[in-house]
PyMOL Python script that loads the backbone (N, CA, C, O; Angstrom):
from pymol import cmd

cmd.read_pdbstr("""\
ATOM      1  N   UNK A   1       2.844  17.375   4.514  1.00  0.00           N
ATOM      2  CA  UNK A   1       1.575  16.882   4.050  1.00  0.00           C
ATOM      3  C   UNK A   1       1.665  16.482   2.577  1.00  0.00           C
ATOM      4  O   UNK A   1       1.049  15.550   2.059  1.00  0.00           O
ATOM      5  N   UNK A   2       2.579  17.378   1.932  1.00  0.00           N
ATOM      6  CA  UNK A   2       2.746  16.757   0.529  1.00  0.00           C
ATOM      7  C   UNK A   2       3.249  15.572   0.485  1.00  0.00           C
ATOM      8  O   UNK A   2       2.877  14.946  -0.508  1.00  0.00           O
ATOM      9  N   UNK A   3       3.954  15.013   1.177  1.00  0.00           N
ATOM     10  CA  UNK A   3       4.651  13.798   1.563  1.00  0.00           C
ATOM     11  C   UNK A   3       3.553  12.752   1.079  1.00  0.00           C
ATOM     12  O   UNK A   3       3.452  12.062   0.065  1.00  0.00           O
ATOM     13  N   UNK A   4       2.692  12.935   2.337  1.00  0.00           N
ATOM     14  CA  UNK A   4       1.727  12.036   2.811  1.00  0.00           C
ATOM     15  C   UNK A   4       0.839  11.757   1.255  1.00  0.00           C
ATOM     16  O   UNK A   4       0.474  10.670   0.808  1.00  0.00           O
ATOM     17  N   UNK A   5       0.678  12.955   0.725  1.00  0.00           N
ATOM     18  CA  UNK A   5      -0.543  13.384  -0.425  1.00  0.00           C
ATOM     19  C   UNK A   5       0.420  12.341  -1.818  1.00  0.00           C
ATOM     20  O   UNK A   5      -0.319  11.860  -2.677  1.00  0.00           O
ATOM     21  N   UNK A   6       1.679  12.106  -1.938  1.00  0.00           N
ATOM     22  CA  UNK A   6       2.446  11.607  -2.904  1.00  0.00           C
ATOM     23  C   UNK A   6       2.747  10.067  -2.539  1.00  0.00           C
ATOM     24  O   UNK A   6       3.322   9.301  -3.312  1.00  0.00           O
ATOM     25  N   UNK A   7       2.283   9.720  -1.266  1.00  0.00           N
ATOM     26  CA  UNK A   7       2.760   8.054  -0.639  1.00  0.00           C
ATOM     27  C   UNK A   7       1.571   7.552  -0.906  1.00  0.00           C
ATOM     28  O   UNK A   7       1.563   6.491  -1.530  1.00  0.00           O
ATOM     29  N   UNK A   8       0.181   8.201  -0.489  1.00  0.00           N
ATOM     30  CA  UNK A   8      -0.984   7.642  -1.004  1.00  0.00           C
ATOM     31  C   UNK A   8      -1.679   7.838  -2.679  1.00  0.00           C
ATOM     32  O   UNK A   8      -2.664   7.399  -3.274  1.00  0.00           O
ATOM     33  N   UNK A   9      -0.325   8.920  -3.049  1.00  0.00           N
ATOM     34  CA  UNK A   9      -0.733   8.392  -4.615  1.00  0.00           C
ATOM     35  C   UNK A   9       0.087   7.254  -5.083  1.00  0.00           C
ATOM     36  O   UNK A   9      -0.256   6.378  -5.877  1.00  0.00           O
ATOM     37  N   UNK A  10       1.051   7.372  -4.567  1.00  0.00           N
ATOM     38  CA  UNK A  10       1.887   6.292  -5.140  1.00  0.00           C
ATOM     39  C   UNK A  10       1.362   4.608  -4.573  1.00  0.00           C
ATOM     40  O   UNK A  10       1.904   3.608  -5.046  1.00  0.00           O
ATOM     41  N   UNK A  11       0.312   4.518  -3.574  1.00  0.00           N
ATOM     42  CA  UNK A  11      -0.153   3.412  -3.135  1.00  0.00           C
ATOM     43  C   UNK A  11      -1.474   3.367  -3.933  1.00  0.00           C
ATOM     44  O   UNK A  11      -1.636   2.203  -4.301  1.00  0.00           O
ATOM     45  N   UNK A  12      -2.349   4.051  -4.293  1.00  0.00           N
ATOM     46  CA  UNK A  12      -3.107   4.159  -5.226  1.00  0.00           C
ATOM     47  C   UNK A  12      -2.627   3.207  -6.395  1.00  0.00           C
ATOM     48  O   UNK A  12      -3.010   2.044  -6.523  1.00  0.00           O
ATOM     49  N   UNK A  13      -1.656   3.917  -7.308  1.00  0.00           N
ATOM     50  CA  UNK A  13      -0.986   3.511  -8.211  1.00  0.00           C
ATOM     51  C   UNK A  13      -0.849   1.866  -8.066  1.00  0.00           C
ATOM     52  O   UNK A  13      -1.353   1.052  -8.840  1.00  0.00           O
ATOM     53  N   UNK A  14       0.380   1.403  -6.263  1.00  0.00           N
ATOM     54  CA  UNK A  14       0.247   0.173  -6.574  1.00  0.00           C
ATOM     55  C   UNK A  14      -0.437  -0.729  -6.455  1.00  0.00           C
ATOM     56  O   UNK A  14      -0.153  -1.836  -6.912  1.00  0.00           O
ATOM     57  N   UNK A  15      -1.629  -0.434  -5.734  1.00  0.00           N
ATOM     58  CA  UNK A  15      -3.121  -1.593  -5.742  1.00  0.00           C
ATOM     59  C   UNK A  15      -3.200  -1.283  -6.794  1.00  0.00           C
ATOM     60  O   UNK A  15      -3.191  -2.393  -7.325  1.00  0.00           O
ATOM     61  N   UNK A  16      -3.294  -0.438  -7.755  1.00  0.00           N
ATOM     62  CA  UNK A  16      -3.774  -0.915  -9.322  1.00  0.00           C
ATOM     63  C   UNK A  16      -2.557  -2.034 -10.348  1.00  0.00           C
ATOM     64  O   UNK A  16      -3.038  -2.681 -11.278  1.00  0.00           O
ATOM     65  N   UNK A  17      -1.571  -2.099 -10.148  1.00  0.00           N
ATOM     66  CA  UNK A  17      -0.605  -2.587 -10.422  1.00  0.00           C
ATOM     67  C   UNK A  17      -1.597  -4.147  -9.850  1.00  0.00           C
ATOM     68  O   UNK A  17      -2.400  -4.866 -10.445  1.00  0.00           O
ATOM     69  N   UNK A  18      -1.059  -4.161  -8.480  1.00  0.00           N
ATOM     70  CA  UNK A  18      -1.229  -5.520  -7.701  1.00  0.00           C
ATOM     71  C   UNK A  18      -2.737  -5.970  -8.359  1.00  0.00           C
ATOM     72  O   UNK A  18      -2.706  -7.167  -8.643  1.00  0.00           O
ATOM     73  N   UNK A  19      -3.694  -5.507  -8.593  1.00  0.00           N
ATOM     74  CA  UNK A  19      -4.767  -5.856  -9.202  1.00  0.00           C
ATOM     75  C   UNK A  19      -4.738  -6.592 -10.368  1.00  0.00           C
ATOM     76  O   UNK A  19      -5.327  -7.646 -10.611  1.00  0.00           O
ATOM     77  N   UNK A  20      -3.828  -5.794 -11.233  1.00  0.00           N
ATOM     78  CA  UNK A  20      -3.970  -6.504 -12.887  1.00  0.00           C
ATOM     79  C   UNK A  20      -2.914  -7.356 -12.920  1.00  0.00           C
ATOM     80  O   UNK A  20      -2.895  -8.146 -13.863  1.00  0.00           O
ATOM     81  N   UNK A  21      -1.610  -7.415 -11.751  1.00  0.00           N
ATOM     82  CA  UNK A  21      -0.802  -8.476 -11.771  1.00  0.00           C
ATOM     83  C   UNK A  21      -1.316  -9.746 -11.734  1.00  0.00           C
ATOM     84  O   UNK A  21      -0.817 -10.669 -12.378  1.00  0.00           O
ATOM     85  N   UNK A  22      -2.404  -9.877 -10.933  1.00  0.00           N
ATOM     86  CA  UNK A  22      -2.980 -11.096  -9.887  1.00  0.00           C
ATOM     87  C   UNK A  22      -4.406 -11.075 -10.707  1.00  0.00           C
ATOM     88  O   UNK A  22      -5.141 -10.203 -10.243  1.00  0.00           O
ATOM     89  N   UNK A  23      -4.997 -11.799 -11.802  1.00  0.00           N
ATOM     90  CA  UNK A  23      -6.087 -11.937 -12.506  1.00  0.00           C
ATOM     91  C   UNK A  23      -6.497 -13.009 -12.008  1.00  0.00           C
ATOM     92  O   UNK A  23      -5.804 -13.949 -11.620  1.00  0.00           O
ATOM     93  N   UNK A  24      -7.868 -12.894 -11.995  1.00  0.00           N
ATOM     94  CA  UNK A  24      -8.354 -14.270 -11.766  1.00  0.00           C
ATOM     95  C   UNK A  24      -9.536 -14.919 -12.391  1.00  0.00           C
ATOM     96  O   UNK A  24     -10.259 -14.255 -13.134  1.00  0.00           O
ATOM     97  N   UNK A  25      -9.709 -15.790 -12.218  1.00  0.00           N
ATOM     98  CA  UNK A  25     -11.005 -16.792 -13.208  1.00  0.00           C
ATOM     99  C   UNK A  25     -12.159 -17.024 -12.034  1.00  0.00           C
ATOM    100  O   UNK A  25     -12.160 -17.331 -10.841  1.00  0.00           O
ATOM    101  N   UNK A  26     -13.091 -16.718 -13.004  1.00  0.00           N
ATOM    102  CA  UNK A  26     -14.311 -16.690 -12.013  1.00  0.00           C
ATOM    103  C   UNK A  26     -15.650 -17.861 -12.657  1.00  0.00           C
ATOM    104  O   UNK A  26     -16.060 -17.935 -13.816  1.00  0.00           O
ATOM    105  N   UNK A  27     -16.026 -18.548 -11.629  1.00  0.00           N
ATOM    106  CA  UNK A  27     -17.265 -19.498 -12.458  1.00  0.00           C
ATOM    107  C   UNK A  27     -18.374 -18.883 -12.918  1.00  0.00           C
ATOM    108  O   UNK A  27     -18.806 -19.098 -14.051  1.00  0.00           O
ATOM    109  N   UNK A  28     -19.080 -17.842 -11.850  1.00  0.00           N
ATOM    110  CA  UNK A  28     -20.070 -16.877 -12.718  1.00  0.00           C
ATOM    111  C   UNK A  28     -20.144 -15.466 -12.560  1.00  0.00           C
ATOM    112  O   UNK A  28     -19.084 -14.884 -12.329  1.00  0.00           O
ATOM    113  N   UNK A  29     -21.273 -14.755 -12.647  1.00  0.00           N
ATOM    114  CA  UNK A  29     -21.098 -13.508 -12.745  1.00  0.00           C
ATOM    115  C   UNK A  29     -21.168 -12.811 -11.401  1.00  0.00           C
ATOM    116  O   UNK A  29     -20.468 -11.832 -11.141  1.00  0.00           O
ATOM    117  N   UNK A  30     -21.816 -13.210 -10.770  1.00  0.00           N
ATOM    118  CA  UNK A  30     -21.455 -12.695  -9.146  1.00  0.00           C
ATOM    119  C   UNK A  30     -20.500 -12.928  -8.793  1.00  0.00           C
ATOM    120  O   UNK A  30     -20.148 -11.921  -8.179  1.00  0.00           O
ATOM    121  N   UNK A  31     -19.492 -13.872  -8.730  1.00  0.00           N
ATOM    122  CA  UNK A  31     -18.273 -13.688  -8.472  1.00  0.00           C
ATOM    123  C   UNK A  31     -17.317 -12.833  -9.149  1.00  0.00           C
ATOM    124  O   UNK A  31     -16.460 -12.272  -8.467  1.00  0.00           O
ATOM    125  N   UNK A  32     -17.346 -12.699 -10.148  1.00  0.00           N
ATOM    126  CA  UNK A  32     -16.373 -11.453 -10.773  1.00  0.00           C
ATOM    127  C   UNK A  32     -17.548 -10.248 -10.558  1.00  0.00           C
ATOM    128  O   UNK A  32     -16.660  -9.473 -10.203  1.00  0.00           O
ATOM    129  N   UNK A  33     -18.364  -9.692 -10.495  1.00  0.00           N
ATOM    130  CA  UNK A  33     -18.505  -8.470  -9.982  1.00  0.00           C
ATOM    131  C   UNK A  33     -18.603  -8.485  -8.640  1.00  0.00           C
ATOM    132  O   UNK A  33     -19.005  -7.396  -8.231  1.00  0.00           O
ATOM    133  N   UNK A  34     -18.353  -9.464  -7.572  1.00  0.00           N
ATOM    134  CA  UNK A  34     -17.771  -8.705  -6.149  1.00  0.00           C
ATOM    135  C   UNK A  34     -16.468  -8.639  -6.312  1.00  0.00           C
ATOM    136  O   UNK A  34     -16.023  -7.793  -5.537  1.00  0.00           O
ATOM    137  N   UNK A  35     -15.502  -9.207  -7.056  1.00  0.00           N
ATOM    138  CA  UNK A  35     -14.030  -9.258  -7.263  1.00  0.00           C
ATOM    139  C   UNK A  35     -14.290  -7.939  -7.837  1.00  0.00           C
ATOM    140  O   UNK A  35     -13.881  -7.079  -7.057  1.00  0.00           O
ATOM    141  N   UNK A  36     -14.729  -7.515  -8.730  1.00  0.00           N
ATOM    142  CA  UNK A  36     -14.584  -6.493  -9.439  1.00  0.00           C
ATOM    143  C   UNK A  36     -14.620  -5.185  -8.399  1.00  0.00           C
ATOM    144  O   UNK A  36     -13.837  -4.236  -8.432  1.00  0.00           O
ATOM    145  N   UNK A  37     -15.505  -5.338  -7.656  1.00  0.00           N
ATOM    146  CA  UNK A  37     -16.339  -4.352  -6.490  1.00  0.00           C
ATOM    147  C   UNK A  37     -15.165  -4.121  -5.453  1.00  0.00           C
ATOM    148  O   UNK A  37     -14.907  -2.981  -5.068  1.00  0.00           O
ATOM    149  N   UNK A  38     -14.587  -5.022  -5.088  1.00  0.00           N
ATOM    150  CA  UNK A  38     -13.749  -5.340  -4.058  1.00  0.00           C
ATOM    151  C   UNK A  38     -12.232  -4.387  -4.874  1.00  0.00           C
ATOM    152  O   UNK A  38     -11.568  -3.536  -4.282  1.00  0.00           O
ATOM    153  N   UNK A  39     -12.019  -4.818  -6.219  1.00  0.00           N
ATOM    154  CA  UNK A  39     -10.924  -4.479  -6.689  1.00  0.00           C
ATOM    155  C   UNK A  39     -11.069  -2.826  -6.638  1.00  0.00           C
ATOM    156  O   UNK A  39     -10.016  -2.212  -6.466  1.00  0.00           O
ATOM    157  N   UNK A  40     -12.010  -2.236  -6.742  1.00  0.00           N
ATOM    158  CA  UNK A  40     -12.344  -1.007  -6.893  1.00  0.00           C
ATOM    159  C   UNK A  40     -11.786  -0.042  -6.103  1.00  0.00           C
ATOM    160  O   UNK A  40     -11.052   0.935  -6.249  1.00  0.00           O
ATOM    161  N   UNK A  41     -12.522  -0.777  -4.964  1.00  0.00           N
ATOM    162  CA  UNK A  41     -12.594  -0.029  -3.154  1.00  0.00           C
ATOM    163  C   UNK A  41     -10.818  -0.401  -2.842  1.00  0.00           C
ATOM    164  O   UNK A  41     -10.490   0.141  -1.786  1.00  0.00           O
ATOM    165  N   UNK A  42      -9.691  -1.139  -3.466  1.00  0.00           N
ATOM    166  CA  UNK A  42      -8.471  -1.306  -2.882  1.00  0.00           C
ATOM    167  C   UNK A  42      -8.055  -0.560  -3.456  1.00  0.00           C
ATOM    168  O   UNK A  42      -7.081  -0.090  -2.868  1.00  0.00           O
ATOM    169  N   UNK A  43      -8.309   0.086  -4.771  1.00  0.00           N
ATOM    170  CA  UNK A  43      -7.457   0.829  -5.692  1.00  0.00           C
ATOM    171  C   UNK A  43      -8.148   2.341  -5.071  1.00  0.00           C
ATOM    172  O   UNK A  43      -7.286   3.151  -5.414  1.00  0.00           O
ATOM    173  N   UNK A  44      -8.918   2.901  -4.560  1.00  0.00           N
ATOM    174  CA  UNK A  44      -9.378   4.086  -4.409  1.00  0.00           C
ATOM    175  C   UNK A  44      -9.073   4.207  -2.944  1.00  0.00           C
ATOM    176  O   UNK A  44      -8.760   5.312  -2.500  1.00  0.00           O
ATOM    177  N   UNK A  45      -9.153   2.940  -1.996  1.00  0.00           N
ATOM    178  CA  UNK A  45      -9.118   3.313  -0.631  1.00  0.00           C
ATOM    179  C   UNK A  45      -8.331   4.477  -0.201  1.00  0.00           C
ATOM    180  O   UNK A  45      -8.815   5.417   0.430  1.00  0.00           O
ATOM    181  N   UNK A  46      -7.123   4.386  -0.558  1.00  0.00           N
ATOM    182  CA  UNK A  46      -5.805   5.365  -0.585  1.00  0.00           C
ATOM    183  C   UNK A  46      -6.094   6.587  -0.968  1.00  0.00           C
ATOM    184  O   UNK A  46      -5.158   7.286  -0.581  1.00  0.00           O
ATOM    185  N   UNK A  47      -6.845   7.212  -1.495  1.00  0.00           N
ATOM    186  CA  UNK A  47      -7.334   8.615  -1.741  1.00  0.00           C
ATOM    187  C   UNK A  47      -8.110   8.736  -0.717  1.00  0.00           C
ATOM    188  O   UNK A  47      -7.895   9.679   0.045  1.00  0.00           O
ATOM    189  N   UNK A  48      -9.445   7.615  -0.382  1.00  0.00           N
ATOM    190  CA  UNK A  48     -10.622   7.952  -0.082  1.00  0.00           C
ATOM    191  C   UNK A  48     -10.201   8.265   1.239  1.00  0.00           C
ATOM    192  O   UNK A  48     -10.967   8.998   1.864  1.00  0.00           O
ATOM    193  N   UNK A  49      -9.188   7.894   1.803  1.00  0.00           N
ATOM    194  CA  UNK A  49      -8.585   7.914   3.433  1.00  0.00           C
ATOM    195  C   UNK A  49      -7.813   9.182   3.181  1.00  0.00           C
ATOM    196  O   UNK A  49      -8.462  10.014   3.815  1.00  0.00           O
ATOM    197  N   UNK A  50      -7.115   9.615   2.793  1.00  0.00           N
ATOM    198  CA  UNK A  50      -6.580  10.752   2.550  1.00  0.00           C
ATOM    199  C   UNK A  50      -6.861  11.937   2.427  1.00  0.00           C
ATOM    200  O   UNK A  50      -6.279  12.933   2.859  1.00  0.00           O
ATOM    201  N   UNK A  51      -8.328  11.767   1.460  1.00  0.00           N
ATOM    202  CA  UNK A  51      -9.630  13.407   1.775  1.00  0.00           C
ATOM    203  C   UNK A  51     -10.376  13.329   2.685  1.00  0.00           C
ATOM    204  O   UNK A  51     -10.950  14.342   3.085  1.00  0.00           O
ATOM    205  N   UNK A  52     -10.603  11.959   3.337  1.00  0.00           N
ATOM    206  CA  UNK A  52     -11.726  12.194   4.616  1.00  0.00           C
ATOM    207  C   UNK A  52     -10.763  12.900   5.853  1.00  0.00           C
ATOM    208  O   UNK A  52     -11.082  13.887   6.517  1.00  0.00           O
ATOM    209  N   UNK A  53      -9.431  12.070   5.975  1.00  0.00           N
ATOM    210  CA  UNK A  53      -8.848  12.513   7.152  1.00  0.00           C
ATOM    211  C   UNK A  53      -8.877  14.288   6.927  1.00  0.00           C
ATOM    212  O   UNK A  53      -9.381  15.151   7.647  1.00  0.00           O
ATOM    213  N   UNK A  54      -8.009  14.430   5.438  1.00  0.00           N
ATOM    214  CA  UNK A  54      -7.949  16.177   5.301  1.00  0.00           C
ATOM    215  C   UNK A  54      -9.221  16.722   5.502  1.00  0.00           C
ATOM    216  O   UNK A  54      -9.082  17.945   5.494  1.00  0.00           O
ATOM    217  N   UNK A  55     -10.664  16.350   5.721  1.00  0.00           N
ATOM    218  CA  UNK A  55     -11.797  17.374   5.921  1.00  0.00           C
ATOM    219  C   UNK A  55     -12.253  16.921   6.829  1.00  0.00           C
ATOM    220  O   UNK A  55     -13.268  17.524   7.178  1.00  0.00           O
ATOM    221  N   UNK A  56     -11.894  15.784   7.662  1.00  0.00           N
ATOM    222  CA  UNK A  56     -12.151  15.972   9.303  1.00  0.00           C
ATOM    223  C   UNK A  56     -11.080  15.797  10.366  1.00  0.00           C
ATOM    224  O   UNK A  56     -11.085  15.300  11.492  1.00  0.00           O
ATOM    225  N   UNK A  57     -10.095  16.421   9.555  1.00  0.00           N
ATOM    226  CA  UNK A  57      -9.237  17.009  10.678  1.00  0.00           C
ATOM    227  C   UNK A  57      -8.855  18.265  10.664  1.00  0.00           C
ATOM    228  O   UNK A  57      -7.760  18.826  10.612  1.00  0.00           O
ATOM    229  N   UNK A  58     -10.140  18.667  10.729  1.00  0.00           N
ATOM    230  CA  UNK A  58      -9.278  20.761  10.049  1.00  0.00           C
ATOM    231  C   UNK A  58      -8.836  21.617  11.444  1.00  0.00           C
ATOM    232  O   UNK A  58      -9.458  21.923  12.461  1.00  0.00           O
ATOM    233  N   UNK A  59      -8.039  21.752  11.178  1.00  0.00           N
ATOM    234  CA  UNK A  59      -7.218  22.805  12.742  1.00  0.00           C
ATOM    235  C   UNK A  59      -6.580  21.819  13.619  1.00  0.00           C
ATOM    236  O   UNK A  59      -6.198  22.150  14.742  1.00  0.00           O
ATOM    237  N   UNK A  60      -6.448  20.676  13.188  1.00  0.00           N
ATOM    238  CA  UNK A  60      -5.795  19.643  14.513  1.00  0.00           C
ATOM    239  C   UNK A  60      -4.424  19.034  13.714  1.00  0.00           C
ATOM    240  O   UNK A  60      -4.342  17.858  13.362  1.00  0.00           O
ATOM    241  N   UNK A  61      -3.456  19.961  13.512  1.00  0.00           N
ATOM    242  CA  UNK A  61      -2.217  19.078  12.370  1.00  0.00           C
ATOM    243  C   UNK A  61      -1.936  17.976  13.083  1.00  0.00           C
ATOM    244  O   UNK A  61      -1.593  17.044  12.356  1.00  0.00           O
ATOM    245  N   UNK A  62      -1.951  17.715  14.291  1.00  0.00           N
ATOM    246  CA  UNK A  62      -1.353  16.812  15.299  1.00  0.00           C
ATOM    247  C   UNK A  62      -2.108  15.471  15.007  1.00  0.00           C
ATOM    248  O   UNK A  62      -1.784  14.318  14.724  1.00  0.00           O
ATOM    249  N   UNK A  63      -2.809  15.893  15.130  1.00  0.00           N
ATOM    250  CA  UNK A  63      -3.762  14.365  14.896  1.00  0.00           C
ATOM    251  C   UNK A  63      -4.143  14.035  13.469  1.00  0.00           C
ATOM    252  O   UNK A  63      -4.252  12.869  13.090  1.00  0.00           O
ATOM    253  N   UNK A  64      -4.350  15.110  12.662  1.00  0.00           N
ATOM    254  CA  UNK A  64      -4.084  14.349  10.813  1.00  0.00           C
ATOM    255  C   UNK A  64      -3.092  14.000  10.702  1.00  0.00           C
ATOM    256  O   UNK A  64      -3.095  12.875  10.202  1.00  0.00           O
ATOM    257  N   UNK A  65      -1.831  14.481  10.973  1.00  0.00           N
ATOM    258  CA  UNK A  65      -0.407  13.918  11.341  1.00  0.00           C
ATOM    259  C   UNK A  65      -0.785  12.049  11.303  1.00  0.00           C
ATOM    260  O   UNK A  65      -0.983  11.187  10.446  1.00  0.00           O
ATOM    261  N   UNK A  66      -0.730  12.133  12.581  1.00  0.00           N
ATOM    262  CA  UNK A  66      -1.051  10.822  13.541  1.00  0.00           C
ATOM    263  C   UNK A  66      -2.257   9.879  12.621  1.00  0.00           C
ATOM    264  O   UNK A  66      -2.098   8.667  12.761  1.00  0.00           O
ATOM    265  N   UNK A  67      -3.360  10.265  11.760  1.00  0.00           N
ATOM    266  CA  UNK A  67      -4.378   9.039  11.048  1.00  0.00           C
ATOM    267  C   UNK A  67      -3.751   9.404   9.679  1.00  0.00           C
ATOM    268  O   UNK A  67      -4.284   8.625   8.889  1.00  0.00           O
ATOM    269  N   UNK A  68      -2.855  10.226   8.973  1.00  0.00           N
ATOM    270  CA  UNK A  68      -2.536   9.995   7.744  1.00  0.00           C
ATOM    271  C   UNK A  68      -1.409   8.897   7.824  1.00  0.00           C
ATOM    272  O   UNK A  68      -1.204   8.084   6.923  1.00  0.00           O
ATOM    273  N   UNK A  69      -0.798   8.954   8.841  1.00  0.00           N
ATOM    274  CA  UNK A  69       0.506   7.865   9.176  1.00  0.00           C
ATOM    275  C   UNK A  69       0.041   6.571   9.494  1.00  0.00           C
ATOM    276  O   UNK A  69       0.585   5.596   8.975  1.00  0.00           O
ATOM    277  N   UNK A  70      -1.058   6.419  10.418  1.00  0.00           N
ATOM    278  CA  UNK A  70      -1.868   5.140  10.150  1.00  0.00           C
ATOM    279  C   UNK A  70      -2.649   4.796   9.006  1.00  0.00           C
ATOM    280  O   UNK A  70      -2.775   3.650   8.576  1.00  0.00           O
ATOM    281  N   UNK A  71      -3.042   5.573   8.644  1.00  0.00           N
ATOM    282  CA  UNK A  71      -3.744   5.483   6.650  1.00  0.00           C
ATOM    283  C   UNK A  71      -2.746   4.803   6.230  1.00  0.00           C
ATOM    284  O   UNK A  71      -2.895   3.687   5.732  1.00  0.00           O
ATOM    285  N   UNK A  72      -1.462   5.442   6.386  1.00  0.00           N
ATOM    286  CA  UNK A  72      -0.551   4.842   4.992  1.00  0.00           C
ATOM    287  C   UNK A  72      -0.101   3.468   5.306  1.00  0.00           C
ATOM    288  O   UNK A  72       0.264   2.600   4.513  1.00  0.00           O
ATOM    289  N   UNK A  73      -0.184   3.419   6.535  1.00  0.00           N
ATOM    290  CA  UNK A  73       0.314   1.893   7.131  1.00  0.00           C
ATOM    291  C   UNK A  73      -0.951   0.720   6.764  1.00  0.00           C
ATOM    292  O   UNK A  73      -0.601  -0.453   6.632  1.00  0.00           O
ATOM    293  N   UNK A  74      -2.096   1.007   6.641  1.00  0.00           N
ATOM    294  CA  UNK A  74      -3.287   0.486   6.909  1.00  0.00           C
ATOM    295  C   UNK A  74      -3.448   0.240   5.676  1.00  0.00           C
ATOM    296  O   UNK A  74      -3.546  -0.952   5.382  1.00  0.00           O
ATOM    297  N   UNK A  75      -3.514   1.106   4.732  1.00  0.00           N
ATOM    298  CA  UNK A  75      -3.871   0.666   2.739  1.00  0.00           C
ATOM    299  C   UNK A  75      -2.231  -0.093   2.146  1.00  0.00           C
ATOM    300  O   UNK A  75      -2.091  -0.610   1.037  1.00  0.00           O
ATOM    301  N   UNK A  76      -1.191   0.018   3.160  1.00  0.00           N
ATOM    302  CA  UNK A  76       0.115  -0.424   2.348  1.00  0.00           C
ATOM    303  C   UNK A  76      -0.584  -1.965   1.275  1.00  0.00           C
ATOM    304  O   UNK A  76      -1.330  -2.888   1.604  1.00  0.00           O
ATOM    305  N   UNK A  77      -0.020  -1.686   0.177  1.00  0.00           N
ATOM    306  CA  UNK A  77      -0.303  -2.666  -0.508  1.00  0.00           C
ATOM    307  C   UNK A  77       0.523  -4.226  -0.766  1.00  0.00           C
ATOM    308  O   UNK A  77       1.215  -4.782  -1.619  1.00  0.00           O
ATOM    309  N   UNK A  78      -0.091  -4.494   0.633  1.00  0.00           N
ATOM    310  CA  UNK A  78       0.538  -5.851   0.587  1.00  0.00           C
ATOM    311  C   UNK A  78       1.042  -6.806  -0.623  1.00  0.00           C
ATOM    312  O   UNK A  78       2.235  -6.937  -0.899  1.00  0.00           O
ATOM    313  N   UNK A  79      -0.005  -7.453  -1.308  1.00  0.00           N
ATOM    314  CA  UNK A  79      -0.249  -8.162  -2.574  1.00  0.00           C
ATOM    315  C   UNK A  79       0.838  -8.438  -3.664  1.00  0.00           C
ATOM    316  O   UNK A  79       1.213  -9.439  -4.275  1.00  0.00           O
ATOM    317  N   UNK A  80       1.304  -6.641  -3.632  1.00  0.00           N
ATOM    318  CA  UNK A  80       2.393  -6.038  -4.491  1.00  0.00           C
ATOM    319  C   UNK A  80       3.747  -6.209  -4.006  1.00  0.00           C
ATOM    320  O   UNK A  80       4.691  -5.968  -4.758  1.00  0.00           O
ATOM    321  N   UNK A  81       3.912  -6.569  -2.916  1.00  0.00           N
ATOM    322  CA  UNK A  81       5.342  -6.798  -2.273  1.00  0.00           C
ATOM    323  C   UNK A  81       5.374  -7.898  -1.999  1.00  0.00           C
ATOM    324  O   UNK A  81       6.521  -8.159  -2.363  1.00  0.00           O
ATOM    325  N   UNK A  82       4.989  -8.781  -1.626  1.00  0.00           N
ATOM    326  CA  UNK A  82       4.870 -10.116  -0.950  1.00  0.00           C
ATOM    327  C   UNK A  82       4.399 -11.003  -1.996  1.00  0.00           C
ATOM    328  O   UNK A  82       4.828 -12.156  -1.956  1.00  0.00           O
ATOM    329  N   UNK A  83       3.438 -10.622  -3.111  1.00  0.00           N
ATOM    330  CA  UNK A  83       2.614 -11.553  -4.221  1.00  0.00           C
ATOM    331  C   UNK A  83       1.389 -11.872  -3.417  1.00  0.00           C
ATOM    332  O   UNK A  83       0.925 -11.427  -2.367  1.00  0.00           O
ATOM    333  N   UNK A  84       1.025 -12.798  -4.273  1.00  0.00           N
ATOM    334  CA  UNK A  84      -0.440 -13.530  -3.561  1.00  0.00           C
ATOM    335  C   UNK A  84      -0.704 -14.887  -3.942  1.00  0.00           C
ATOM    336  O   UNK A  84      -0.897 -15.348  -5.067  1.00  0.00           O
ATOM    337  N   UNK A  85      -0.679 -15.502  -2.725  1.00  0.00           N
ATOM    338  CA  UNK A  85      -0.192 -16.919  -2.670  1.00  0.00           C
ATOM    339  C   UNK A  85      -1.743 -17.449  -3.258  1.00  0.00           C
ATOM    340  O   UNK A  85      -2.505 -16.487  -3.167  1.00  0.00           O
ATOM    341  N   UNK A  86      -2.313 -18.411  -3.713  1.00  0.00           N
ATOM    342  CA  UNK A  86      -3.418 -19.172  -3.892  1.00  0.00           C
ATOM    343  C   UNK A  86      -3.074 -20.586  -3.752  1.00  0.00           C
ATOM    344  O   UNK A  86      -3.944 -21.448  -3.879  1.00  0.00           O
TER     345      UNK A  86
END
""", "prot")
cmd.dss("prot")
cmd.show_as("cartoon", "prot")
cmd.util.cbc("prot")
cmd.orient("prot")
């Protein structure tokens, strides 16, 4: 489980990376605060999946097993490995 608890920090980490790599220009202010909003929820997802699974999966290792391994597959931070094409 520590495993799991150190892959989703370290994916944490790289949506914040992939975020400030990839800046962008915005025409007004609603568009940079849903970018902003959006940037938020990619950089936290990776925790936020990580304490929900740990407090609703209590007594079932088998199956937090099984949604922390899809968590980590599911937040992998694309952006950061591949770039981001525009």
């Amino acid at each position: 489980m520590a495993v799991l608890g150190a892959i989703y920090l370290a994916e944490a980490v790289a949506w914040l990376f992939a975020v400030r790599a990839n800046p962008m220009i915005f025409d007004d202010k609603f568009q940079e605060s849903v970018a902003r909003f959006t940037e938020f929820f990619a950089i936290t997802a990776a925790p936020l999946w990580f304490f929900t699974v740990i407090a609703l999966t209590h007594g079932r290792p088998t199956r937090r097993l099984v949604w922390l391994v899809v968590g980590a597959i599911a937040v992998f931070p694309l952006p950061l490995v591949i770039g981001v094409v525009v």
